[in-house]
C-alpha positions in Angstrom: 14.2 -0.5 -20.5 14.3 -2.9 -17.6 11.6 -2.5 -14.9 13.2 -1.1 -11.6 10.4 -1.6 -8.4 10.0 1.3 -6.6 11.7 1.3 -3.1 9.2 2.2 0.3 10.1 2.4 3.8 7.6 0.9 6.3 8.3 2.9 9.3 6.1 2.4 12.5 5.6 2.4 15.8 5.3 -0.9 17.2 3.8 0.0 21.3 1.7 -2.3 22.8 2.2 -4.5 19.5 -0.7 -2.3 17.5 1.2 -2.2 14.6 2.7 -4.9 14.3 -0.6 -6.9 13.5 -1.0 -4.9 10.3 2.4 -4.8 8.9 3.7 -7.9 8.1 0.3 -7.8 5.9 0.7 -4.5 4.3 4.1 -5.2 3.7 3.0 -8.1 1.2 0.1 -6.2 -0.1 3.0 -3.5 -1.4 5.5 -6.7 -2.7 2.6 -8.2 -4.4 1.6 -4.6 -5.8 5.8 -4.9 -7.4 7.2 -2.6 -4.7 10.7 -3.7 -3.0 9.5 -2.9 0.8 12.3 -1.9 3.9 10.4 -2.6 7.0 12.3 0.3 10.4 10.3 -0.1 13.8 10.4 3.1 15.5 11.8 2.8 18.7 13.3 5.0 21.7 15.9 6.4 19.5 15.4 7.7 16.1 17.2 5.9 13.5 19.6 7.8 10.9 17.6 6.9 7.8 18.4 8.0 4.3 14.8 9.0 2.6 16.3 9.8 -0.4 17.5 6.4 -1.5 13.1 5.4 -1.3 10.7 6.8 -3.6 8.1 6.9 -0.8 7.7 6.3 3.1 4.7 4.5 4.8 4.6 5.9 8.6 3.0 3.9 10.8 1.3 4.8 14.2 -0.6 3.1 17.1 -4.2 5.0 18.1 -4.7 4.1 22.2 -8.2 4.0 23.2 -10.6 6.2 22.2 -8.4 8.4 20.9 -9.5 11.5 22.9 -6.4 11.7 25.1 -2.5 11.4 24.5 -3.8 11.1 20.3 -1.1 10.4 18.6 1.1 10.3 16.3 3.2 8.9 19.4 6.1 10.5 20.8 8.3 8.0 18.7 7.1 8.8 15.6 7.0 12.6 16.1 10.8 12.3 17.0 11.2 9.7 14.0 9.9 12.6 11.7 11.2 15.8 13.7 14.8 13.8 13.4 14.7 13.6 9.4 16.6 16.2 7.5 14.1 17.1 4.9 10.8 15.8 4.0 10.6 18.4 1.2 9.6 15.8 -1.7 9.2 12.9 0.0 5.8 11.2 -0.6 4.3 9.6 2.7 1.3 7.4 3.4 0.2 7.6 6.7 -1.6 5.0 8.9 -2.7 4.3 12.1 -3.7 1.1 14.5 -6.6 1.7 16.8 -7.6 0.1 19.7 -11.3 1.5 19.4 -11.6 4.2 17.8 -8.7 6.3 15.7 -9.9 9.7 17.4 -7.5 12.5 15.4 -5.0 10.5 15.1 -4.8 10.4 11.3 -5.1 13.9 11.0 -2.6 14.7 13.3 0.0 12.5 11.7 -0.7 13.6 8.6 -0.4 17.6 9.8 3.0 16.3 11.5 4.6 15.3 7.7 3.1 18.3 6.1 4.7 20.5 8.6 8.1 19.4 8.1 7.5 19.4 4.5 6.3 16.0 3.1 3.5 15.7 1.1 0.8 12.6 2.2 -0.6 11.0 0.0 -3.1 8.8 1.5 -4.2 7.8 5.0 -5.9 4.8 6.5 -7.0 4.0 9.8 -6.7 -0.1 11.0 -9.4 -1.4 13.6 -7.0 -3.4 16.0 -9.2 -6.1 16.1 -10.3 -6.3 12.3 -6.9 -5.8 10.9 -7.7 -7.2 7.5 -10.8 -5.1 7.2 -10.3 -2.2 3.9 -6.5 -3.8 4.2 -6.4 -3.0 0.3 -6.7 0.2 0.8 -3.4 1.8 1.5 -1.5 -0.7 -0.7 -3.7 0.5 -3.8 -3.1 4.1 -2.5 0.7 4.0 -3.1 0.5 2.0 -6.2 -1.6 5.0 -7.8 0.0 8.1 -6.1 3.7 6.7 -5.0 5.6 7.3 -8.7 
């Protein structure tokens, strides 16, 4: 039986460039770890996106500040999820990009998925300014729990 790589959408929220200085690594981590990776930046609008043709999604969101106010997920990535048909299924690590601290961000993001019906399978919170610090983390996650 030939090997098939499993398929993951990177989806993420790219304000004030946050996420975007974790990505382009995590996205190799997942290749190297035999994963074929889609990367989607959240924007404005939420894209039409077909879960059900990836065996897992990685949602991505940025933390601003302290993460005592506003605390994300951001309003992007709540309409991103709220704008999906059905999560039911659909395995979902989620991370966020802090500027200094994460605050309840994580938790948040992860209540968001479970609400709508996804089930989260890890989480991981990036320090802005030490992007590469624990970076194995996430991408060892979804190689044990992503199947």
């Amino acid at each position: 039986m030939p090997f098939k790589p499993l398929r993951l959408l990177i989806a993420y929220d790219d304000t004030r460039g946050l996420c975007g200085r974790v990505v382009p690594d995590l996205k190799q981590r997942l290749e190297d770890r035999a994963f074929e990776v889609t990367l989607l930046e959240i924007g404005d609008t939420p894209p039409e996106v077909d879960l059900a043709s990836f065996d897992g999604l990685v949602l991505g969101t940025p933390a601003f500040g302290l993460g005592w106010r506003g605390v994300g997920p951001t309003e992007r990535v709540r309409r991103f999820i709220e704008a999906q048909e059905d999560l039911d299924e659909v395995r979902v690590a989620v991370f966020c990009v802090y500027e200094l601290a994460p605050g309840w961000t994580l938790r948040n993001t992860r209540q968001l998925v479970l609400d709508h019906g996804g089930e989260v399978v890890c989480a991981h919170a990036y320090a802005a300014l030490r992007p590469q610090a624990d970076a194995h983390v996430l991408p060892a996650e979804c190689m044990v729990r992503i199947r």
